[in-house]
C-alpha positions in Angstrom: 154.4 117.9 -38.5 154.9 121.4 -38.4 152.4 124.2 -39.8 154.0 127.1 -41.5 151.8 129.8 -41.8 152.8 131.9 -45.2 149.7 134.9 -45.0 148.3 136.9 -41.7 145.2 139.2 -42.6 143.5 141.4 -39.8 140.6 143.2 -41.0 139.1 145.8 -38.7 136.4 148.7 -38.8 137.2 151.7 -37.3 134.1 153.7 -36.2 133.7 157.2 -35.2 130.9 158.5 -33.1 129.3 161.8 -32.2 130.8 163.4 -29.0 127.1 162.5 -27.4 126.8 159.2 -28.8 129.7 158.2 -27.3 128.6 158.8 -23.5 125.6 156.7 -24.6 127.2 154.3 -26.2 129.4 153.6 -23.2 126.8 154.1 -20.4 125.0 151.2 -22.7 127.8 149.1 -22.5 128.7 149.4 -19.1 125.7 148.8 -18.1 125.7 145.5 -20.1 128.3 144.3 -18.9 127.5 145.1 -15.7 124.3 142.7 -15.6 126.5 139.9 -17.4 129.1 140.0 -14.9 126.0 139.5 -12.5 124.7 136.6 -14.2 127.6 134.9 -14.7 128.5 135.0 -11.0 124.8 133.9 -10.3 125.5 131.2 -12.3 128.6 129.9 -11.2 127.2 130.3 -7.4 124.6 128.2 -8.3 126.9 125.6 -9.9 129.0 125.7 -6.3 126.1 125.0 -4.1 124.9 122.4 -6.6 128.2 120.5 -6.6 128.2 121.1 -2.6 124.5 119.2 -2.1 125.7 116.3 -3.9 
């Protein structure tokens, strides 16, 4: 049975930051995702060498 869709809405914020703000903001976020690119490859490392023992 086939789904017709009739109605798209995209809502979105646009935000504006201070030209200082913005350097923190992104040294914030790179740093995040540094650490949660390092965890998830922790992780999934850990998942290896437990599928491997067994």
């Amino acid at each position: 049975m086939p789904i017709e869709i009739k109605q798209l809405l995209i809502k979105s914020n646009i935000v504006h930051y201070a030209e200082d703000e913005d350097v923190e903001a992104l040294e914030a976020h790179s740093a995040f995702k540094e650490e949660l690119l390092n965890e998830c490859r922790h992780l999934i490392l850990e998942m290896l060498r437990e599928k491997g023992e067994r």
